[in-house]
LOZAKE-942194 format. One record per atom (N, C-alpha, C): x, y, z. Coordinates in pm, whole numbers, plus 50000, padded with zeros to 5 digits. Layout:
N
XYZ ...
***
This chain:
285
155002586243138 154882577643254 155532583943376 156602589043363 157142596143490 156692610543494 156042613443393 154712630143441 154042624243577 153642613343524 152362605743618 152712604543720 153502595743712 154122591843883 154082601743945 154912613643916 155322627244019 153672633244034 152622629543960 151162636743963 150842627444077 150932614544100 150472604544175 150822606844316 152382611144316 153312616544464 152612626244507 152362635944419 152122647144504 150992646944546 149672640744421 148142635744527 148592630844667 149372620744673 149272612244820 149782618944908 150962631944872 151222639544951 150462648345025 149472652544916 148072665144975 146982655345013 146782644945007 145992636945091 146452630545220 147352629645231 147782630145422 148302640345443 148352652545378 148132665045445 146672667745513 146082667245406 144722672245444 144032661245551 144722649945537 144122639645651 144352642245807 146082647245800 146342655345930 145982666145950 145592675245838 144882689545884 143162683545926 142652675745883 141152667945923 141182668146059 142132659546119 142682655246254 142312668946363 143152675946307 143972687346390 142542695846429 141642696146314 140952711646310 139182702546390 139552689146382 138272687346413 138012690646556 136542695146594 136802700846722 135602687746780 135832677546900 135492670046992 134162674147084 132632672947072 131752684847103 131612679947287 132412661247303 132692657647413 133452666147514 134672670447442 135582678347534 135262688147567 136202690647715 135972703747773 136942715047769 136372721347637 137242733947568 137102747347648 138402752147730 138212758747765 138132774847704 137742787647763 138062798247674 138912802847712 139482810647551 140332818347619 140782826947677 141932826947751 142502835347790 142282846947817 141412857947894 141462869747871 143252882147890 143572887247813 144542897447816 144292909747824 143352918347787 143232927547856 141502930347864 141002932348006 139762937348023 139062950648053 137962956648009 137532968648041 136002964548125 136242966848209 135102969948312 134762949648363 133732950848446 133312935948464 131482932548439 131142923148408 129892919548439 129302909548523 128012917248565 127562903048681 126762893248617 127142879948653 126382866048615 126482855148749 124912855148773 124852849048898 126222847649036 125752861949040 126012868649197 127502869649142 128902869549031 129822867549039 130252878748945 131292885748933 131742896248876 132512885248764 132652891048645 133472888048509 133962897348465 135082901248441 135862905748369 135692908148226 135252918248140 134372920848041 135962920747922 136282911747801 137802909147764 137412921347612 138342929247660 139152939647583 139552929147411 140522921147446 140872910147379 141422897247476 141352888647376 142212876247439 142912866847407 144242862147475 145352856647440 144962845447327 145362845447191 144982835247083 144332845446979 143672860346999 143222865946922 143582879046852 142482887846787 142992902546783 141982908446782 142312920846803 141172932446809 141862945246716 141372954346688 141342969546612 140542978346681 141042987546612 140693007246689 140433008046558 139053015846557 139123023246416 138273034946482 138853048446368 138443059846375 138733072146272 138583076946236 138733094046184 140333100246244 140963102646128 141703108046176 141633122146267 142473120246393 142203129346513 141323125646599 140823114746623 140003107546708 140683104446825 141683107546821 142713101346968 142733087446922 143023078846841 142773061946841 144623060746911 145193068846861 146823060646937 146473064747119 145463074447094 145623077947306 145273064847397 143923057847326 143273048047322 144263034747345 144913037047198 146233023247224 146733023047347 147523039947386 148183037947481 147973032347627 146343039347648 145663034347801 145193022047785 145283012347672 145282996047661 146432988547695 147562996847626 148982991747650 149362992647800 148713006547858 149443009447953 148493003848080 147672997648101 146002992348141 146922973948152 147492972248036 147762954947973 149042955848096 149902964848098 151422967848248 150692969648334 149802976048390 149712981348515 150362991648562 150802992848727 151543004548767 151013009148815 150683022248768 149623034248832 148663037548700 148253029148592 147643031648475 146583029848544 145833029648661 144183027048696 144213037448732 144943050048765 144753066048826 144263070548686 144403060548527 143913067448416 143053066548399 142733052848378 141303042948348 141313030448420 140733033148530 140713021348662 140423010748580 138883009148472 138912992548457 139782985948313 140882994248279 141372983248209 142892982148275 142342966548268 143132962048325 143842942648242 145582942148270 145902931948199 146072918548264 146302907548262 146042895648305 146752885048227 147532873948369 148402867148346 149232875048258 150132885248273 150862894348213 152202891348246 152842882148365 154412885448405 155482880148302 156502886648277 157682884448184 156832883748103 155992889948009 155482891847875 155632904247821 156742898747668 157132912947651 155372922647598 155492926547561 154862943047532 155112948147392 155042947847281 155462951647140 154782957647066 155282972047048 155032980046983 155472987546826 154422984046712 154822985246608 154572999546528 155153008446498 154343017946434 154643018646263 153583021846200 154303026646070 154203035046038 153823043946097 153473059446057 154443072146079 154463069146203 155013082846218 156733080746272 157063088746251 159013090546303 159233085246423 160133084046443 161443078146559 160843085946681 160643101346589 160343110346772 159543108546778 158353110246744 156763104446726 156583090946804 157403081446778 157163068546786 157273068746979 158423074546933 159233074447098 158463080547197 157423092847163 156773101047206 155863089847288 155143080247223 154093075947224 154753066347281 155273057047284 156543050847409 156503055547559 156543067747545 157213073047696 155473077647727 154383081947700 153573085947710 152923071347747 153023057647768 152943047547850 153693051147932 155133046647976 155743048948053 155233061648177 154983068548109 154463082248215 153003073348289 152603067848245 150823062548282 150973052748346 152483044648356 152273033148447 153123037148553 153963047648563 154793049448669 156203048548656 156503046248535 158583041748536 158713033248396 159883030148399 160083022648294 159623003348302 159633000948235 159072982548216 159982976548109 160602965448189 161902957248103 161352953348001 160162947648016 159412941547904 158352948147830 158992960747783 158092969047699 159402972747588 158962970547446 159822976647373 159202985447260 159462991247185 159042999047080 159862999046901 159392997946769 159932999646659 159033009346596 159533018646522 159533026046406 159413019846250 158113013946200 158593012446049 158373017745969 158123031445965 157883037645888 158483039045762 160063036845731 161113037845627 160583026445551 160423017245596 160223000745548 159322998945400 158942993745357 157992987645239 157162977945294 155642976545275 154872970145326 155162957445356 155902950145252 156562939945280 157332937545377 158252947845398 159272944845478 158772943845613 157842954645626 156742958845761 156062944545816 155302934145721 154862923645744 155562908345797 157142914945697 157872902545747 158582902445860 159032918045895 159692922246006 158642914446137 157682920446118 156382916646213 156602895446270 156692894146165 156202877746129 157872871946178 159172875946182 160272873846176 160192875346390 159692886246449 159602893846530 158962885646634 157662876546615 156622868246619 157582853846648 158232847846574 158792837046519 160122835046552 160892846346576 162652841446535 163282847246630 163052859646679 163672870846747 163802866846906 164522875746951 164492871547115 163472874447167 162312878747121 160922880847233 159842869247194 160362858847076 159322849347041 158672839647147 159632836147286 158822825147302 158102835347454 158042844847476 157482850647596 156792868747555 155962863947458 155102879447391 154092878247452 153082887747517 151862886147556 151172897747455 151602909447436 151102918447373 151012927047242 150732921947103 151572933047046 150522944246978 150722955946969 150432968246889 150642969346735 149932970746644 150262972746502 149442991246438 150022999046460 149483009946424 150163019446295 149513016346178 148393009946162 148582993446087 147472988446053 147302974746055 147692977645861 146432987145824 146852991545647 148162984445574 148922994345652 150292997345608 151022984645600 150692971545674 151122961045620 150992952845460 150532961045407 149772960845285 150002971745182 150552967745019 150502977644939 148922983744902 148202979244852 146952980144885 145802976844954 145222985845024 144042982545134 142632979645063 143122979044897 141742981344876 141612965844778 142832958044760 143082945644713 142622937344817 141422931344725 140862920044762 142012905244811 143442904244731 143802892344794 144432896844896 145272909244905 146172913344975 145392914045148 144142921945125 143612924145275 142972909745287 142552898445245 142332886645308 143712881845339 145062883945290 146502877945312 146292885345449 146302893145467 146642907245631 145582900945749 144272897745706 143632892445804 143852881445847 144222872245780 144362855645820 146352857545881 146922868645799 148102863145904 148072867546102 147022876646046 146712879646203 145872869446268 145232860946237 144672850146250 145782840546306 146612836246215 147232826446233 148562832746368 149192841146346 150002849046437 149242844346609 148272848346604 148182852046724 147122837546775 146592829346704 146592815146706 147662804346775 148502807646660 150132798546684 150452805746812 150802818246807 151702821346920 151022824647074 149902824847078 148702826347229 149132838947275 148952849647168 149262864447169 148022870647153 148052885047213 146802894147148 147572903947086 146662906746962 147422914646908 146042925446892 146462941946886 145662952346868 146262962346787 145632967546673 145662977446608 144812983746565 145372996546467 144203006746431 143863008546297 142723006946287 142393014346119 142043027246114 141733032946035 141623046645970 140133043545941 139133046645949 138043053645913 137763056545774 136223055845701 136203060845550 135903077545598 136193083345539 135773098445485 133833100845562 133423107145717 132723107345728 131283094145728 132243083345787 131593070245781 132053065545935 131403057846004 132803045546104 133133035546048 132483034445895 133463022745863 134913024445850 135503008245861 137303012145823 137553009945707 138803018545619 138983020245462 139273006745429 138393004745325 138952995445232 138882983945258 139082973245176 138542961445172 139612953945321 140622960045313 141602954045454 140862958445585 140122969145580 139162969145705 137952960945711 137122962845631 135922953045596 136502937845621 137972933145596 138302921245601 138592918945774 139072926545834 139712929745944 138592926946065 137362938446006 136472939946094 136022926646117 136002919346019 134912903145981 135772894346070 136862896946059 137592884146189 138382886646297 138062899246307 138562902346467 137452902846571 138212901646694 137352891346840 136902906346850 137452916446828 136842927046952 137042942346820 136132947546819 136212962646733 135522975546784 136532979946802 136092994246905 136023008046825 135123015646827 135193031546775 135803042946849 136233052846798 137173064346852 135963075546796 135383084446878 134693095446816 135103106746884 135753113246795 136733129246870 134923135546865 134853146546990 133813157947012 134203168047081 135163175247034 135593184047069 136673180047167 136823186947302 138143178447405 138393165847430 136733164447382 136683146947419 136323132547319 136853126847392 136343108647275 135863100347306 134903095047264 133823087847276 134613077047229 134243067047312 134553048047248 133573043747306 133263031047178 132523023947175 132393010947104 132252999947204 132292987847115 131472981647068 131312985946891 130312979746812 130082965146777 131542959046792 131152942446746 132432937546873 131772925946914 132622919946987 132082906747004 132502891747004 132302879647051 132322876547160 132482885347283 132352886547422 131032888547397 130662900847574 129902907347569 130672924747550 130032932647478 130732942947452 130802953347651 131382960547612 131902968747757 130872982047703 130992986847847 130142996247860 130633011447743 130043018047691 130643030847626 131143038547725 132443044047688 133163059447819 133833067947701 134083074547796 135043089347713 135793090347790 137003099147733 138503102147772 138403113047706 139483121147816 140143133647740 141823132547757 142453144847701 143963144947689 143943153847794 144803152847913 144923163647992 146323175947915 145863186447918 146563196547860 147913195547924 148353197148067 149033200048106 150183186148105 149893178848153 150553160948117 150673158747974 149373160747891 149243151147747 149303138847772 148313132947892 148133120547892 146443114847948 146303112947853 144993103147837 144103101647979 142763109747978 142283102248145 140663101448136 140243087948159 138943088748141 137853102348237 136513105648130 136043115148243 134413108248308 134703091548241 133433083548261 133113075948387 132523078948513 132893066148614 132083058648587 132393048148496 131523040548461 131563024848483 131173016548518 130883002248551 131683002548693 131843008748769 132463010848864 132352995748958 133402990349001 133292979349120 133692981449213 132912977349357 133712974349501 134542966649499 135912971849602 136652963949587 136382951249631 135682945349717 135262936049779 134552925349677 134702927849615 133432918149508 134492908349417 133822902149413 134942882549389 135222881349227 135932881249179 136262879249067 136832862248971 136132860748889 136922845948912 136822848848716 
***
C-alpha cells in the first residue's frame, strides 16, 4: 500500500509537470512572435526596396564551421569573432558585422590546442579589431576530460561572472565535448545542450566540426546531430592560398559564397571577394 501511494505521488507530480511544460511550449498562432535577434551578419538582402541584414547566427541560437583539416575553419572563427566586436574588423571583411553587441562579453573556448596556440588565436582578433576589448576573454581546455569541458562550458553559461551579460560564445571544437562523436546518445546529449544553452540564455553560440575523410560531411553521429539543429552551417574549402566558404544549410536566407586568404606578412585573415557590396546610403532596418 505505501509502494502505491509513492507510485500515485510521483504520477501527479509528472502530470503537472507536463501540464506546465503544455503551457510553456504552446506557441499562440494569434500572437505577434517576433524573430530573433540577429548577432552576427554577413552581407545584406533586398526585399521591397529595403536592405536586410543576411544573420550569420542569432541571439537564442547556434551555428558550426565545418571543414577538412587545414581549411582555415579557426581563421573563419576569428573574422566572425572579430566582425561580432567591430573596430577596424571591416578593413578584413566589411560585411560581417555584430549587432546589439554593447557590454557583451565575447567567449572563447578551445579544446585543442595549447595555452600558446590558444592565445595566438586571441590576439589574432585583437590585431583585426584594433586593440584590446574588456569584454573579450579566452580558455584553454585542452587538459580537461570531455566532461569536465561540457560542465566547465555549462557552469561558465550559468554561474560565473559573465552569466548574466554573454552575447557570444566560440566552442572549437564542438566534438571534444563528448567522449564519443560517434555515440548515438552522447551526440544527441551535445546537440540539445546547445539547444537549450543558447535558448535559456539569448546567446549565439558558434563552433567547428572536423570534416569526414574527403567528404563535407561532419564526423560522426555528433555532426550529423549538430548539422540537423543548428540555425546556420557553413563550409571551409582550403584551394591552395585560398578558402572558399559556403553556406549549405541555413533557416535564414543563406549569404552569398566568398573567399579569404591569410596574409603572409600579418597572418591575418582578409577577404579577396567584393562581394554583396552596399552603399553606404542605403537604409537598413
Amino acid at each position: 500500500m505505501k509502494k502505491l501511494k509513492v507510485n500515485l505521488e510521483e504520477q501527479n507530480k509528472n502530470e503537472n509537470n507536463y501540464k506546465k511544460l503544455l503551457q510553456e511550449t504552446r506557441i499562440d498562432i494569434s500572437e505577434d512572435i517576433k524573430q530573433q535577434p540577429v548577432a552576427v551578419s554577413i552581407g545584406t538582402s533586398l526585399y521591397k526596396g529595403n536592405n536586410y541584414y543576411i544573420p550569420f547566427g542569432s541571439y537564442g541560437d547556434f551555428s558550426c564551421i565545418v571543414g577538412a583539416s587545414k581549411s582555415r575553419k579557426t581563421f573563419l572563427k576569428s573574422a566572425i569573432v572579430a566582425g561580432y566586436i567591430g573596430g577596424l574588423s571591416n578593413n578584413y571583411f566589411p560585411d560581417i558585422k555584430g549587432h546589439n553587441t554593447k557590454d557583451k562579453f565575447v567567449l572563447e573556448f578551445d579544446t585543442e590546442q595549447s595555452k600558446y596556440h590558444t592565445q595566438r588565436v586571441l590576439r589574432r582578433v585583437t590585431e583585426m579589431i584594433g586593440g584590446t576589448y574588456d569584454y573579450y576573454e579566452g580558455f584553454s581546455l585542452r587538459k580537461l576530460e570531455p566532461k569536465e569541458r561540457l560542465g566547465l562550458i555549462e557552469y561558465t553559461l550559468y554561474e560565473s561572472e559573465y552569466k548574466d551579460n554573454i552575447g557570444l560564445v566560440t566552442i572549437d571544437g564542438y566534438a571534444d565535448l563528448i567522449k564519443d562523436f560517434n555515440n548515438l546518445e552522447e551526440s544527441t546529449m551535445l546537440s540539445n545542450k546547445l539547444l537549450k544553452w543558447t535558448d535559456e540564455k539569448k546567446i549565439h553560440i558558434t563552433g567547428i566540426l572536423h570534416s569526414s575523410f574527403g567528404t563535407k560531411k561532419p564526423t560522426g553521429h555528433a555532426g550529423s546531430s549538430i548539422l540537423k539543429k543548428a540555425e546556420t552551417v557553413v563550409f571551409t574549402e582550403a584551394d591552395g592560398d585560398f578558402t572558399k566558404v559556403t553556406c549549405d544549410y541555413s533557416r535564414n536566407k543563406s549569404f552569398d559564397d566568398f573567399s579569404f586568404t591569410v596574409d603572409s606578412s600579418t597572418w591575418l585573415p582578409q577577404i579577396i571577394d567584393d562581394y554583396n557590396q552596399i552603399e553606404n546610403n542605403n537604409k537598413f532596418i
